[in-house]
KEMARLO-203305 format. One record per residue (C-alpha): x, y, z; residue in one letter. Coordinates in pm, whole numbers, padded with zeros to 5 digits, always signed. Each point is the difference from the previous one (the first is absolute). Layout:
% KEMARLO-203305
XYZA ...
END
This chain:
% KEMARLO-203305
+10783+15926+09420X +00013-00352+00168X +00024-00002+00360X +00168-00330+00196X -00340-00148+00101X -00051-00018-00358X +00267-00199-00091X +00126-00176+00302X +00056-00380-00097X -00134+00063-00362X +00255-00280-00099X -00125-00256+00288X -00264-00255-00032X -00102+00073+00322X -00329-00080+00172X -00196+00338-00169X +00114-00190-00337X -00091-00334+00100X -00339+00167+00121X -00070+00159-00316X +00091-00313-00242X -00079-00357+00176X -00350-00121+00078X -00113+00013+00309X +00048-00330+00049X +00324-00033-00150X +00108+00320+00235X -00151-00134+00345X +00219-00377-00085X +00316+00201-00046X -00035+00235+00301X -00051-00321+00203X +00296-00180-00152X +00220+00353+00142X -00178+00090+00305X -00066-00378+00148X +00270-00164-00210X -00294-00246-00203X +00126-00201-00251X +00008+00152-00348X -00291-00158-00217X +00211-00034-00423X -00358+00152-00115X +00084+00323+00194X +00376-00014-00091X -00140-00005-00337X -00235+00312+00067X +00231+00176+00155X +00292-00065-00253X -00244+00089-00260X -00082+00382+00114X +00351+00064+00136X +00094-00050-00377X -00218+00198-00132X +00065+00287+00273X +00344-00046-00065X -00014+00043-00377X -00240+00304+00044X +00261+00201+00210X +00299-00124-00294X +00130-00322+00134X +00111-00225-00268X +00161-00299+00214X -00038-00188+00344X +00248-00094+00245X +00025-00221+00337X +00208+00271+00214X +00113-00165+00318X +00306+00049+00236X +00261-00234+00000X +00298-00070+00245X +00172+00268-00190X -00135+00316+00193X -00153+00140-00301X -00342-00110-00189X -00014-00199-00320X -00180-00025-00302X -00042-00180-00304X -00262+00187-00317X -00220-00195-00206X -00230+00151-00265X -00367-00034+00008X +00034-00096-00392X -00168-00325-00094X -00011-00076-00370X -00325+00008-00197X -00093-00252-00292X +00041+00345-00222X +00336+00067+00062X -00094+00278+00259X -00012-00033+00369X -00199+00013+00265X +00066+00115+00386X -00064-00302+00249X +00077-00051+00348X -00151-00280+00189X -00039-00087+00403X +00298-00251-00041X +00236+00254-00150X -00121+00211+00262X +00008-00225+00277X +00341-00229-00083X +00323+00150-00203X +00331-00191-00061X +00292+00180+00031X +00372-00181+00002X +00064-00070+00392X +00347-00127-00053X +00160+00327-00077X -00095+00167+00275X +00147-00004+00402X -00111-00338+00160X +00266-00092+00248X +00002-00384-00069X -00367+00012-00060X +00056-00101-00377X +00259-00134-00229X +00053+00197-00284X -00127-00267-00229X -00353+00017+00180X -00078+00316-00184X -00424-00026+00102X -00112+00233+00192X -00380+00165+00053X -00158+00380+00057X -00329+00001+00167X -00257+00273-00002X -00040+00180+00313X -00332+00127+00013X +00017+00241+00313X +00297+00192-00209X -00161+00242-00233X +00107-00059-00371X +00107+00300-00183X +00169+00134-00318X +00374+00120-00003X +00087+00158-00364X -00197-00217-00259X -00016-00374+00266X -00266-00082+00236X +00152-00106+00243X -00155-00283+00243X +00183-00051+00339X +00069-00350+00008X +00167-00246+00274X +00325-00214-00075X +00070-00380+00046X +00205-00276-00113X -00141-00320-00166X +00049-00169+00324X -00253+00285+00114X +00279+00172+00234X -00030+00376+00038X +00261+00178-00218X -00096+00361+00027X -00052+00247+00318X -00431+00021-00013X -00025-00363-00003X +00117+00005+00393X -00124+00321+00070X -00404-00099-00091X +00108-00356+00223X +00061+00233+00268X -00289+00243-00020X -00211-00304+00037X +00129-00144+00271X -00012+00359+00186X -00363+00011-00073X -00087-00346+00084X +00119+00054+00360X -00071+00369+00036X -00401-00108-00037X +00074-00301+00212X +00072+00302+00300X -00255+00211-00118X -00252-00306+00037X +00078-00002+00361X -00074+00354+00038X -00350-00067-00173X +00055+00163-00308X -00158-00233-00248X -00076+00234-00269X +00349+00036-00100X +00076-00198-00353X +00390+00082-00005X +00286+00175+00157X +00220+00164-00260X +00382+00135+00088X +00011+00411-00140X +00300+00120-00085X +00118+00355-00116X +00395+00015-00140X +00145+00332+00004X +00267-00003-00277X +00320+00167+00021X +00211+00125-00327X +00288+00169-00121X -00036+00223-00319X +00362+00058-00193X +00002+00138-00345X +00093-00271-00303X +00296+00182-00106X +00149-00043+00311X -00143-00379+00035X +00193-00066-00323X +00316+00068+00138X +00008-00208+00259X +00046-00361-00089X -00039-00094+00381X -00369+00164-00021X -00053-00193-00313X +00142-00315+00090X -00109-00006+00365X -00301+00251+00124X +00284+00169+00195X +00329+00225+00013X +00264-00239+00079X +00250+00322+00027X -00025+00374+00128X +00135+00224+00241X -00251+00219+00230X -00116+00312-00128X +00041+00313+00169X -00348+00041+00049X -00235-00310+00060X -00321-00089+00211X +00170+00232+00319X -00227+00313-00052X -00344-00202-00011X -00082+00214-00238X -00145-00234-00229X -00236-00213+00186X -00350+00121-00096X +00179+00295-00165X -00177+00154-00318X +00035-00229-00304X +00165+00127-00272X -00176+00057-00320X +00156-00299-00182X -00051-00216+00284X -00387+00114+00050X -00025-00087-00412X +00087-00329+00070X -00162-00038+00311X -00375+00108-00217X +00059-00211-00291X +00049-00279+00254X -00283+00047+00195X -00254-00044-00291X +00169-00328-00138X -00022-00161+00329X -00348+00156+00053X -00134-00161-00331X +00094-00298+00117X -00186+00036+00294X +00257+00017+00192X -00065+00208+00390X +00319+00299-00052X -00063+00208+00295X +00286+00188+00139X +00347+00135-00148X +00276+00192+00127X +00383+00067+00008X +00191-00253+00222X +00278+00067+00233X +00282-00066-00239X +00042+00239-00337X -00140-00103-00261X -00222-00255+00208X -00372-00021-00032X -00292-00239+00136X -00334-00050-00110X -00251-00212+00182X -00359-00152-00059X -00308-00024+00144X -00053-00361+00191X -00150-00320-00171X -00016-00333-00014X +00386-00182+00045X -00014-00188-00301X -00137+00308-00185X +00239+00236+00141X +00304-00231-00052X -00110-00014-00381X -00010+00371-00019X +00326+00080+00146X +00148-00185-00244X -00163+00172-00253X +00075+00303+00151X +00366-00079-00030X -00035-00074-00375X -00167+00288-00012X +00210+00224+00172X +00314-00062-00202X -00209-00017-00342X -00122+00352+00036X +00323+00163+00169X +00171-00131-00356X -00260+00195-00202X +00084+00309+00228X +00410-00054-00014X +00010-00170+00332X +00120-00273+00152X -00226-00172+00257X +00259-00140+00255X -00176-00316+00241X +00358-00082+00172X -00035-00022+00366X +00319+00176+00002X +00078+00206-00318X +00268+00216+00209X +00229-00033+00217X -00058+00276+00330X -00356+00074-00083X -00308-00167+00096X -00115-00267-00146X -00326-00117-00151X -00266-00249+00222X -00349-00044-00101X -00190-00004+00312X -00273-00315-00008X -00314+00179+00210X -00202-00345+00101X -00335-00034+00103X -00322-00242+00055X -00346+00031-00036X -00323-00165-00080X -00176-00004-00314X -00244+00238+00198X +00292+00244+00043X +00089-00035+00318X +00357+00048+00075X +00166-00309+00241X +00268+00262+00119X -00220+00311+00098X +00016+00079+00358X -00303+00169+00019X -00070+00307+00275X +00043-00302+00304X +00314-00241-00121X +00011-00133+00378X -00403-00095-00033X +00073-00107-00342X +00046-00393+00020X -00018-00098-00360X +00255+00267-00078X +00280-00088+00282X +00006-00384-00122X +00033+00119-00352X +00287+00193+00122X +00154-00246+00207X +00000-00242-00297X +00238+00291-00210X +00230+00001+00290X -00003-00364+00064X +00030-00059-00375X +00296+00272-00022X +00204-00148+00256X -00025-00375-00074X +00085+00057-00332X +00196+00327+00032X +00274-00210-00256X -00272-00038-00276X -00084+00352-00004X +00374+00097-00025X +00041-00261-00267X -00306+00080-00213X +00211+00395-00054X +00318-00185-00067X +00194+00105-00269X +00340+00075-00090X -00108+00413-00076X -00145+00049+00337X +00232-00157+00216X +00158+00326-00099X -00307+00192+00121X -00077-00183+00335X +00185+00119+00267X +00034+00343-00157X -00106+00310+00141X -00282+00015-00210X -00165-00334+00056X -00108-00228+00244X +00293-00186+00145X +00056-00399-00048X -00161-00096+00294X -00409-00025-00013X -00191+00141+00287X -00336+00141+00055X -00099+00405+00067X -00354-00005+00188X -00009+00356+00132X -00028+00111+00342X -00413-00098+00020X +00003-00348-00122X +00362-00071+00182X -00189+00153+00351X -00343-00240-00112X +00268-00298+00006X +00164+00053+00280X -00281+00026+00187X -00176-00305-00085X +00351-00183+00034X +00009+00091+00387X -00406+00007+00082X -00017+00401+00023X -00207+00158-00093X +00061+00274-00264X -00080+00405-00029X +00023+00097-00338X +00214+00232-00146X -00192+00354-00024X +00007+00177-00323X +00119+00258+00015X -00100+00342-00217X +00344+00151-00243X +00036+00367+00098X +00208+00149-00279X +00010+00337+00166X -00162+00175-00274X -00381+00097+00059X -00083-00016-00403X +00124-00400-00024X -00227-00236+00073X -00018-00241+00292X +00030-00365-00031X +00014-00327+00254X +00365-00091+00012X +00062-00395-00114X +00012-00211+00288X +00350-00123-00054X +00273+00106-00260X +00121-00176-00314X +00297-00179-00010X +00215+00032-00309X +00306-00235+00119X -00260-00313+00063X +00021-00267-00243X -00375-00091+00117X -00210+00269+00115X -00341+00020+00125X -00142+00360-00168X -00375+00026+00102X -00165-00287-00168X +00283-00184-00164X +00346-00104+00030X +00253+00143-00237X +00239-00252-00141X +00344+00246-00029X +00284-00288-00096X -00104-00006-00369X +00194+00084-00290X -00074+00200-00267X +00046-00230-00289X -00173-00275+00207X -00307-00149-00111X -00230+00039+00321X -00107-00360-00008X +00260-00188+00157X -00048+00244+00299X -00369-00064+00009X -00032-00350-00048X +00229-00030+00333X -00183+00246+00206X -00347-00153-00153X +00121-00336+00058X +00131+00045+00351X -00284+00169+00145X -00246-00247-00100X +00227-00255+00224X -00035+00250+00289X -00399-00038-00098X -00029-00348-00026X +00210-00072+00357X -00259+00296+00131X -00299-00190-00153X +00092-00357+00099X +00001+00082+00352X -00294+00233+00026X -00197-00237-00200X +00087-00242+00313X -00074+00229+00244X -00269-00023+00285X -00013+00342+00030X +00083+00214-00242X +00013+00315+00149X +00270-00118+00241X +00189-00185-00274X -00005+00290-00196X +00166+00214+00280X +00247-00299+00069X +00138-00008-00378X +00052+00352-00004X +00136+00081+00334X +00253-00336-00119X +00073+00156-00337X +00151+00352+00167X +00216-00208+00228X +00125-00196-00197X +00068+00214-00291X +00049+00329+00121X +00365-00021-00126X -00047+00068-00315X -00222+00379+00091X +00210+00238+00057X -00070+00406-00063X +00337+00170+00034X +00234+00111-00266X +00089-00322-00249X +00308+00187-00079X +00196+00039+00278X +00286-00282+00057X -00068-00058+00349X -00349-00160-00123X +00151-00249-00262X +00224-00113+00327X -00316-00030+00211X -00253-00183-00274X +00291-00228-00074X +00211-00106+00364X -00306+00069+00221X -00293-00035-00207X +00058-00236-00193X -00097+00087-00329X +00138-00101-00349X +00278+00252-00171X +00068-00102-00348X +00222+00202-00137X -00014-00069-00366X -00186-00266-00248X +00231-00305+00058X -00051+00054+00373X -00369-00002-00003X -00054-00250-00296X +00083-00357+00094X -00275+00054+00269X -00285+00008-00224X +00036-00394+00039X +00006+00029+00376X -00233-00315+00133X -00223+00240+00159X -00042+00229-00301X -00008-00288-00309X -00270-00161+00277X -00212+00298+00042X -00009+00099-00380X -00058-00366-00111X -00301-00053+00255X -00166+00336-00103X +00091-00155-00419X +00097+00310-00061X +00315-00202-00138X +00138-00320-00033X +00305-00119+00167X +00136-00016-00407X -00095+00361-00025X +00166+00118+00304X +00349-00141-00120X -00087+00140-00365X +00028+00317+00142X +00264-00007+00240X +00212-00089-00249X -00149+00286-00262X +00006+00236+00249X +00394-00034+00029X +00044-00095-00308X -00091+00360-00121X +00201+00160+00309X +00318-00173-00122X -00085+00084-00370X -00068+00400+00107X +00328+00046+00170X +00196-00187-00235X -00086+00250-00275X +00014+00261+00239X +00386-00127+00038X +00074-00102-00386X -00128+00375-00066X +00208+00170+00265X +00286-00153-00162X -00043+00114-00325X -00076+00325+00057X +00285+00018+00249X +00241-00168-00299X -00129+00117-00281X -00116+00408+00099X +00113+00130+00350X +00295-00122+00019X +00130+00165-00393X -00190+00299+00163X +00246+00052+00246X +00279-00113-00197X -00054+00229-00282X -00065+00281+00303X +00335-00068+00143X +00184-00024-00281X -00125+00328-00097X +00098+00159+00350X +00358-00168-00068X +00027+00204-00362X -00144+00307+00166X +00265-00016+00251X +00278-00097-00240X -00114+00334-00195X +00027+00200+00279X +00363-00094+00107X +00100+00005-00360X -00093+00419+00054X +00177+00001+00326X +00211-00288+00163X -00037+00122+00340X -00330-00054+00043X -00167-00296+00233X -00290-00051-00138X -00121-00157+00315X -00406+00007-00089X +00083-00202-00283X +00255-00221+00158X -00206-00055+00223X -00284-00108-00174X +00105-00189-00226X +00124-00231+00269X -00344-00042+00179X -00146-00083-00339X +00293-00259-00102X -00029-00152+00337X -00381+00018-00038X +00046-00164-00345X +00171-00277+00136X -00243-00095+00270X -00311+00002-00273X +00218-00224-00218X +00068-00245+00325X -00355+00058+00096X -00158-00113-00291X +00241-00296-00079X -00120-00088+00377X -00336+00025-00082X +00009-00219-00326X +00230-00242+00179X -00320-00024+00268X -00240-00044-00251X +00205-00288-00160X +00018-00172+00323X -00382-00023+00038X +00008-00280-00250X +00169-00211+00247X -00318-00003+00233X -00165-00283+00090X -00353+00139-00054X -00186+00325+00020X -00040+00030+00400X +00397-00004-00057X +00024+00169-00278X -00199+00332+00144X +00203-00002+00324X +00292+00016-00193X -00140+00279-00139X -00138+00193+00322X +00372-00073+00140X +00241+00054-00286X -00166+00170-00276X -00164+00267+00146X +00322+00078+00207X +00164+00071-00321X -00260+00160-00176X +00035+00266+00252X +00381+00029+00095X -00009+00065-00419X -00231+00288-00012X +00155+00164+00308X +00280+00006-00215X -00189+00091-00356X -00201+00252+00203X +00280+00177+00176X +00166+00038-00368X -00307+00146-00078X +00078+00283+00265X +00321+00096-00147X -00071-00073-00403X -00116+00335-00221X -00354-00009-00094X +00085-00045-00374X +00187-00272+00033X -00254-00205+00195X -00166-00253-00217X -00357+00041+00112X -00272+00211+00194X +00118+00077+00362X -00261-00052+00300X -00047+00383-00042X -00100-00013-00335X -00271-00316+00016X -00137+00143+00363X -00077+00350-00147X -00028-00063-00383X -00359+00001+00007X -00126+00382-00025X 
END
């Protein structure tokens, strides 16, 4: 019986497989070309293209593809055969270092916000070497970047490697002046934890707003929701725990780290989460792990729901970006260590998150933009709209400290007494966790909370990336001026806490009276929803920052403002086109055909005796006709708002239109549609209540 060490990443060509198969020589160039970034000699390409074939073919592949990640959200590929004919009429299996190295997929059909005409149809995949390759069914599959003829970034990893490289160019510039000169690079870690909903297909097929949208556009509160907490690392249901194994050993064989799952807070809400590596690593596997996920729920009868906000009244789902540095020695950037307050290296590492957070507080709020979590932000189940930054009560006492000269005690740990002699004793944390923070510290890394759980974790960390390494390079171009280092050192960080202590703060993210104080006294940015935060992506200071660090060009930035809103505006506007047709076209009938049925029922019983009132049925039947007519006005509204988006002048106008009009009547019509619900028989309701899809899963 195989065990998981025995086939963990059987279907990656990771480094034991390159080990095994490449010369030494061969092997050594590569591992440069991903650990130092040296440029990629065609021999080894050719090498290397050469085994990965034939490892490929040996485990079943059949065909090649470039996958890469395009301004859609979701990855991309394109197969090719390793067929080449022969002079005999047979074939042979080729693949050469330029196949592996360059592919050529059509760029003009794909998101480029101005980028590219639709005429220019070239476009290029490049081979990222410090992605693991790997086979999915019968393709090996080589993570590849994405540009544009004009050699402008197209896809998400493009930007994301930009910024990994510009963190680790000034992260060793600061480690330098701490003498560390053994240090080759400073890689960002990160470690998503994935949140999911699990609804059976039956009841998936019956909703056209789950099939059309990700979520129910329609549905009255259950009786019996998330109030019990009941379910949050409850015991998984058989079906559930089926799924849960058969997933687990996909995403292990593709080497990828699946560490932890549990039930969530909502029914029929689950998380998994990984082990940490590399960013660019880890944001390839979470999207894998999102193919994944809904690929194997199928086989089990499942649906795999990745909407931030499947249901209305019951949490949503995030996917909580854990962040990290470290050396290529191992040595983690963030860790406090057993002394923070004598830990120098550590504090200005620290101060450059917080400075980083709260200059560009409106980059991190638009990197999670989208039009499905502007549903979750805010709610009682995620971070709020407003970014700020949970230290704990050690490292906020550390900072306050040096900020006024004190000097600083500690915090004692402090031993749990559980009041049972047969548990054992443990050292108490020295501060609590935070679940309300968008960005908390936790240990020896800051968790990232604002995320969606359809988003692709890139956008988040090519903004964090990017806008530390500013803090970095500001912190290494004065130290590097500095007479005396020592007191330059103190100077910058003693600076950074006043000047950006703003942005920390450790009390409950949830509580109105905070979103008054961050915003009126504070300060701090509140966007609300996507076309609040958007247009500010082009902000001087942001498209300056970004530009200097080339983690984009000025041409990108635009590209993706106007993608960015682009797919808000296209989201709600089938959200809306949806609502109306199932409003028109099944709920409304629904009710009809109920209340006309009351109406007979009632005529039958007065036809048996005149005298009677029949007041249940006269009375119902009025709430439903008068809640008949306000879904018919409500979704001749809605259309009506729709229409009126063609007359905007472009899409900033367009998807403020839609924040101000369109959502207002998407939700004045399912008060009304969900309120019918309430009073409709269950038979005569054309699809699965929230009841049914929250507890169908046994």
């Amino acid at each position: 019986m195989s065990t998981v060490k025995d086939f963990f990443g059987s279907l990656v060509f990771d480094d034991r497989v390159m080990k095994a198969s490449l010369s030494a020589e061969v092997y050594n160039s590569l591992k440069r070309t991903i650990d130092e970034g040296a440029r990629l000699d065609i021999g080894v390409a050719n090498a290397v293209a050469d085994a990965m074939k034939e490892w490929a073919v040996q485990n079943g592949a059949t065909h090649y593809t470039h996958w890469f990640q395009p301004l859609t959200g979701i990855t991309a590929e394109k197969h090719d055969s390793f067929i080449t004919p022969s002079p005999d009429g047979g074939v042979i299996l080729e693949f050469s270092g330029k196949e592996l190295i360059k592919g050529e997929p059509d760029a003009s059909s794909f998101p480029s916000g101005g980028l590219r005409a639709t005429f220019e149809a070239r476009g290029y995949t490049a081979w990222d070497p410090t992605s693991y390759a790997f086979i999915k069914g019968k393709t090996l599959c080589i993570p590849t970047a994405f540009c544009s003829y004009g050699g402008e970034a197209l896809d998400k990893k493009t930007p994301l490697l930009r910024s990994m490289e510009a963190l680790n160019k000034q992260a060793l510039r600061i480690l330098r002046l701490f003498g560390n000169d053994k240090a080759k690079y400073v890689r960002a870690s990160v470690g998503p934890e994935q949140e999911y909903f699990l609804i059976t297909k039956e009841m998936y097929d019956q909703r056209p707003d789950l099939r059309f949208t990700g979520r129910t556009l329609f549905g009255a509160k259950p009786p019996k929701g998330q109030e019990m907490d009941d379910h949050y690392f409850g015991v998984i249901k058989p079906r559930v725990a089926a799924y849960m194994a058969e997933l687990n050993q996909e995403l292990w064989k593709l080497g990828i780290l699946a560490k932890t799952e549990h039930n969530e807070v909502a029914p029929a809400q689950h998380e998994l989460a990984p082990i940490y590596t590399t960013t660019n690593i880890a944001t390839d596997h979470n999207q894998l792990t999102m193919e994944i996920m809904q690929k194997v729920a199928a086989r089990h009868g499942l649906v795999c729901l990745l909407h931030e906000k499947p249901f209305a009244g019951v949490n949503g789902s995030g996917k909580h970006n854990n962040w990290s540095i470290s050396t290529n020695e191992g040595a983690n950037l963030l860790s406090p260590g057993e002394t923070p307050y004598e830990n120098a290296q550590f504090l200005l590492f620290l101060c450059a998150v917080i400075k980083a957070v709260d200059d560009y507080q409106d980059l991190l709020r638009i990197s999670v933009a989208t039009a499905g979590n502007d549903h979750r932000l805010g709610a009682n189940e995620a971070p709020p709209a407003v970014v700020s930054v949970f230290l704990g009560d050690e490292l906020n006492g550390i900072l306050e400290a040096i900020e006024k000269d004190a000097e600083y005690h500690g915090v004692e740990k402090k031993k749990m007494k559980l009041g049972v002699d047969v548990l054992p004793r443990f050292l108490r944390d020295t501060t609590d966790r935070n679940r309300t923070s968008p960005f908390a510290f936790t240990g020896n890394k800051f968790e990232f909370r604002m995320l969606g759980s359809s988003n692709s974790i890139a956008c988040a960390n090519i903004m964090l990336n990017t806008a530390v390494a500013e803090s970095l390079r500001i912190y290494a171009d004065e130290l590097e001026a500095a007479g005396d280092f020592n007191a330059a050192l103190y100077e910058v960080i003693k600076k950074t806490i006043r000047d950006h202590k703003r942005i920390i703060f450790n009390g409950n993210g949830y509580d109105d009276a905070w979103i008054r104080e961050a915003t009126e006294k504070r300060g701090l940015c509140n966007y609300r929803t996507t076309p609040d935060c958007m247009p500010h992506l082009l902000d001087k200071k942001n498209v300056e920052m970004l530009t200097a660090h080339k983690v984009f060009s000025e041409a990108e930035l635009k590209s993706r403002c106007e993608i960015m809103l682009e797919n808000y505006c296209k989201t709600v506007v089938i959200e809306a086109n949806t609502m109306v047709d199932m409003a028109r076209t099944q709920i409304a009938p629904a009710v009809e055909a109920y209340a006309a049925d009351m109406a007979k029922a009632a005529s039958a019983k007065r036809a048996l005796d005149a005298s009677l009132v029949c007041g249940f049925e006269t009375g119902l039947i009025k709430k439903l006709s008068a809640l008949t007519d306000r879904i018919a006005a409500g979704a001749q509204d809605l259309e009506e708002a729709v229409v009126q988006l063609g007359n905007a002048d472009d899409i900033g106008a367009e998807s403020a239109m839609i924040r101000d009009t369109v959502l207002v009547k998407m939700s004045e019509l399912r008060v009304a549609c969900d309120k019918a619900e309430t009073l409709t028989a269950k038979s005569y309701w054309p699809f699965p209540s929230y009841g049914d899809l929250l507890f169908s899963v046994k």
